[in-house]
N, C-alpha and C positions, 0 to 999 in steps of 0.2 A: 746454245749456239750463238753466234758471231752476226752481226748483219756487214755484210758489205757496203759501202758507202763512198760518196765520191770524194768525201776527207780522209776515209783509211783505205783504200784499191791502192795506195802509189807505196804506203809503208807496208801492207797484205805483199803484194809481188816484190816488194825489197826483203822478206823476212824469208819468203817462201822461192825467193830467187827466182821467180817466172816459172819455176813447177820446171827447170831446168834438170835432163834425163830421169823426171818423172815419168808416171807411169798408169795409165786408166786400169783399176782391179776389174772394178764391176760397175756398172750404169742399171740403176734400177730406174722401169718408168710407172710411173702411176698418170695415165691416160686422164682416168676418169676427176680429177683433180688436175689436173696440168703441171704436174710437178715432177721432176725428175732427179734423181739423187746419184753422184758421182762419189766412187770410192776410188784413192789415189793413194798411191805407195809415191810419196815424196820426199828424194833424197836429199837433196840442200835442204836446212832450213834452220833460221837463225844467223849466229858468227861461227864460219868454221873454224874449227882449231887446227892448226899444221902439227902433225906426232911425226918427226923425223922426217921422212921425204915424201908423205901421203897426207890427207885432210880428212877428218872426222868429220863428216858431213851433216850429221844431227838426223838422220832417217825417223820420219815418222807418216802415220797412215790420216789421212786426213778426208774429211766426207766436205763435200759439197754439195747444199739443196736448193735448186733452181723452182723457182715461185710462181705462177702466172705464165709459163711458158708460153709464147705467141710462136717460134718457131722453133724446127729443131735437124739438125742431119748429122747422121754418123754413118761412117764408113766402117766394111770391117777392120777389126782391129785384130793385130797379130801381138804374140807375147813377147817381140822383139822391137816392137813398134815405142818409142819413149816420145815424149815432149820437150823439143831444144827451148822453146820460149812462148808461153803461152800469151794468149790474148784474153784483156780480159778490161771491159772500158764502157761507158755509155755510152750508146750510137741512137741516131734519130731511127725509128723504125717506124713507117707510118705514121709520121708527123707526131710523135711523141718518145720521150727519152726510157730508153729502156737499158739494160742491163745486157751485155754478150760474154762471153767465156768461149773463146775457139782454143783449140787443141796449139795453132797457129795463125798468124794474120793472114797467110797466104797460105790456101790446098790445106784444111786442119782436116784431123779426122774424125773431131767431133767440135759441133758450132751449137749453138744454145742461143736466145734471144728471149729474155726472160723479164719479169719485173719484179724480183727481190732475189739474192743469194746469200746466204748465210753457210757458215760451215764453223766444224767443230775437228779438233786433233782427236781420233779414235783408237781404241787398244786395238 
C-alpha cells in the first residue's frame, strides 16, 4: 500500500481525477482499532484515451485505509449516488494537522478525519 502525503495528495487527485463520477462499494469499519477502509469503483484514472467520439477512462477498484480515525460521518448511501469531486487535504482538527477525505467540500456523504491514508489498486 501507498501512503498519502502532503507531496503526493496534489498528483494522487490528478491521476485519480478527484474520484470524479466515482463511487463508494463498501466502507468497512473496524471500531476497535479506529480504522476504517473504503472500497471505490473509480472510473477516470490516469490519461484518458479519446476511441472515436467516447474516452476510455482506465476504470479500476481502488481501497482506501484511514488510520487513527478521530472523526467520522456518513450518510446513507444509495447505488446512484457518485462522487463529482472529492475532498481530500490536511485541515487543523483540534489544533493539530490531520488528514480528511469527504465525499465533497460541501454536504459529502461520507467525511473521515483521520491520521495516515494509504490505499492500494485492487482486483
Amino acid at each position: 500500500m501507498k501512503k498519502l502525503s502532503k507531496e503526493n495528495i496534489d498528483k494522487f487527485l490528478q491521476y485519480y481525477h478527484d474520484f470524479h463520477d466515482s463511487y463508494i462499494v463498501n466502507i468497512y469499519y473496524d471500531i476497535v482499532n479506529s480504522k476504517i477502509e473504503f472500497l471505490l469503483d473509480v472510473v477516470w484514472s490516469g490519461k484518458p484515451v479519446l476511441k472515436g467520439k467516447t474516452y476510455e477512462t482506465n476504470t479500476v477498484h481502488l481501497k482506501l485505509v484511514c488510520y487513527g480515525v478521530c472523526e467520522y460521518m456518513g450518510k446513507n448511501i444509495s447505488s446512484w449516488e457518485y462522487i463529482n469531486k472529492c475532498f481530500l487535504d490536511y485541515i487543523n482538527f483540534e489544533g493539530e494537522k490531520k488528514l480528511c477525505f469527504a465525499t465533497a467540500k460541501n454536504d459529502p456523504l461520507v467525511y473521515v478525519v483521520c491520521d495516515v491514508i494509504e490505499y492500494e489498486e485492487v482486483a
